[in-house]
C-alpha positions in Angstrom: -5.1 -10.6 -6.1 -4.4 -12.9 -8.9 -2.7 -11.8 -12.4 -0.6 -9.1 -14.1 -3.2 -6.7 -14.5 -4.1 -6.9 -10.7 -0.5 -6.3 -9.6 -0.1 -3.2 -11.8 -3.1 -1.8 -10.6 -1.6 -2.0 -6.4 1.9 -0.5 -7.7 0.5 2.2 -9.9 -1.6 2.8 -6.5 1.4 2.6 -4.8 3.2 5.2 -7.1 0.9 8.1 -6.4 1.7 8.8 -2.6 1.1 7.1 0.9 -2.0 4.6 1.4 -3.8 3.3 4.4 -4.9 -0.6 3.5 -7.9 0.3 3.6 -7.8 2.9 0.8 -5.5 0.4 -1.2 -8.3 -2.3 -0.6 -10.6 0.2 -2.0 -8.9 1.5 -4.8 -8.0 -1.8 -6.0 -11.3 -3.8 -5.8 -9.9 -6.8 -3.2 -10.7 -7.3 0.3 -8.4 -6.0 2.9 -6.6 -9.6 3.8 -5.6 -10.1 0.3 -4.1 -6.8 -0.1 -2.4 -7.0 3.1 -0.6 -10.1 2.3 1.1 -8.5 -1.3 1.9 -5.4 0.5 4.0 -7.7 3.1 5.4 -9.7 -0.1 5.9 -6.5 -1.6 7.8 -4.8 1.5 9.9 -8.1 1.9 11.2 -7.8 -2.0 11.7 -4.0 -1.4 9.3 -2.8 -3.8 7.0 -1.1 -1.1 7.7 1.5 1.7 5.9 2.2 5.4 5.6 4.2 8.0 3.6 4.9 10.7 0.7 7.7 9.1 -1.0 10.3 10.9 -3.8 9.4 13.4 -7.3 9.2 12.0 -10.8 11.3 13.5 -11.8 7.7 14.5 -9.2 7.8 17.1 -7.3 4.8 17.8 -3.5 3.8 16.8 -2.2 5.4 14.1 -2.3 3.5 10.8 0.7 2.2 8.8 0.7 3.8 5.6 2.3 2.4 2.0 3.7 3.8 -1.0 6.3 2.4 -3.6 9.5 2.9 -2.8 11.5 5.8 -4.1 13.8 3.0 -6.5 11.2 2.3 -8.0 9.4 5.3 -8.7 7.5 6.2 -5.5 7.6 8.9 -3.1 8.8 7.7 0.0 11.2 9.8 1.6 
């Protein structure tokens, strides 16, 4: 992700409930490696919640999930 555009795009993202990376990836247009690395920035500085999310129909762990957190306007809880 590169830019001020691209970072508004993850947080506004962000803002509108609990993402897998993979949805985030989606939704934002960058690959999943990128997006994981600004969601670990992100969590570091505060800015991001996670959590463990509920398992999948592919079975498997369950996914971590991401949303802004609630000081900055997102709905973690």
């Amino acid at each position: 992700m590169s830019g001020a555009a691209d970072t508004c795009e993850l947080l506004k993202a962000l803002r509108s409930g609990w993402w897998q990376l993979s949805e985030l990836a989606v939704a934002t247009g960058k690959d999943e490696s990128t997006t994981r690395h600004w969601l670990h920035e992100m969590i570091k500085q505060g800015l991001v919640s996670s959590r463990i999310g509920e398992r999948t129909a592919r079975g498997g762990p369950n996914p971590n999930v991401y949303t802004l957190a609630p000081e900055w306007g997102g709905t973690a809880a």
